[in-house]
C-alpha positions as CSV (number, residue, x, y, z in Angstrom):
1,X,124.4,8.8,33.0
2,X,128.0,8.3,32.8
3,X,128.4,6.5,36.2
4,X,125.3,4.3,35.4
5,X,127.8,3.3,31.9
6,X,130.1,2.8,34.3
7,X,128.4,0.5,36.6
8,X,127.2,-1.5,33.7
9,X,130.7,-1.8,31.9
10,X,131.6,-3.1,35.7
11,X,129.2,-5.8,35.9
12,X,130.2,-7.1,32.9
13,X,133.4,-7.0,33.0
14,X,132.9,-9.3,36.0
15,X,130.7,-11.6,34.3
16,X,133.3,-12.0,31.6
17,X,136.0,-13.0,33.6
18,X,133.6,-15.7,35.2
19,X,132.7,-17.1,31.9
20,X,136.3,-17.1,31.1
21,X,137.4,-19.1,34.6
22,X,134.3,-21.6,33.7
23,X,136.0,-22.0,29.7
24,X,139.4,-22.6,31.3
25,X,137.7,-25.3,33.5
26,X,135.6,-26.8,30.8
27,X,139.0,-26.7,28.5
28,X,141.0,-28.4,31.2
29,X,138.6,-31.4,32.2
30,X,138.0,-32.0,28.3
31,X,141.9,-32.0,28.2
32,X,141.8,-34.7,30.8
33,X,139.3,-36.8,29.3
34,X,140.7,-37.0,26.1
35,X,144.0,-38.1,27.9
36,X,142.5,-40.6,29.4
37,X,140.4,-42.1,26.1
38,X,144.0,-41.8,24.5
39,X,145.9,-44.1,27.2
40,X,142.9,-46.7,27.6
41,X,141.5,-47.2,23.7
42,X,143.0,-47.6,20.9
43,X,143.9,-44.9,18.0
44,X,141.1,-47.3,16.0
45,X,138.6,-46.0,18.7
46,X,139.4,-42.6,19.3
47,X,136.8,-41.7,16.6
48,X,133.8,-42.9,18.7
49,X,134.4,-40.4,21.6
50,X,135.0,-37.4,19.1
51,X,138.9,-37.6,19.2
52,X,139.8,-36.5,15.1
53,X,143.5,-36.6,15.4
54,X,146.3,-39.2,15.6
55,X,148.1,-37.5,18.3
């Protein structure tokens, strides 16, 4: 039983550090993106894409 806890804390221990390279990669395009919307629109228009702050 205890190598079958094992196995499974093993699997998803690998599953979590997959979903954690896929939210880094999500973060970093949505990082980009709102770059570019902040060099190409105005701080007037920012709203409209779902950029809140004045930065």
């Amino acid at each position: 039983m205890i190598q079958e806890v094992d196995a499974l804390r093993q699997t998803v221990s690998e599953k979590l550090q997959a979903a954690n390279e896929m939210l880094a990669d999500v973060k970093e395009l949505a990082m980009g993106y709102r770059q570019t919307i902040k060099t190409n629109f105005p701080m007037e228009q920012w709203e409209k894409f779902g950029i809140m702050d004045k930065r």
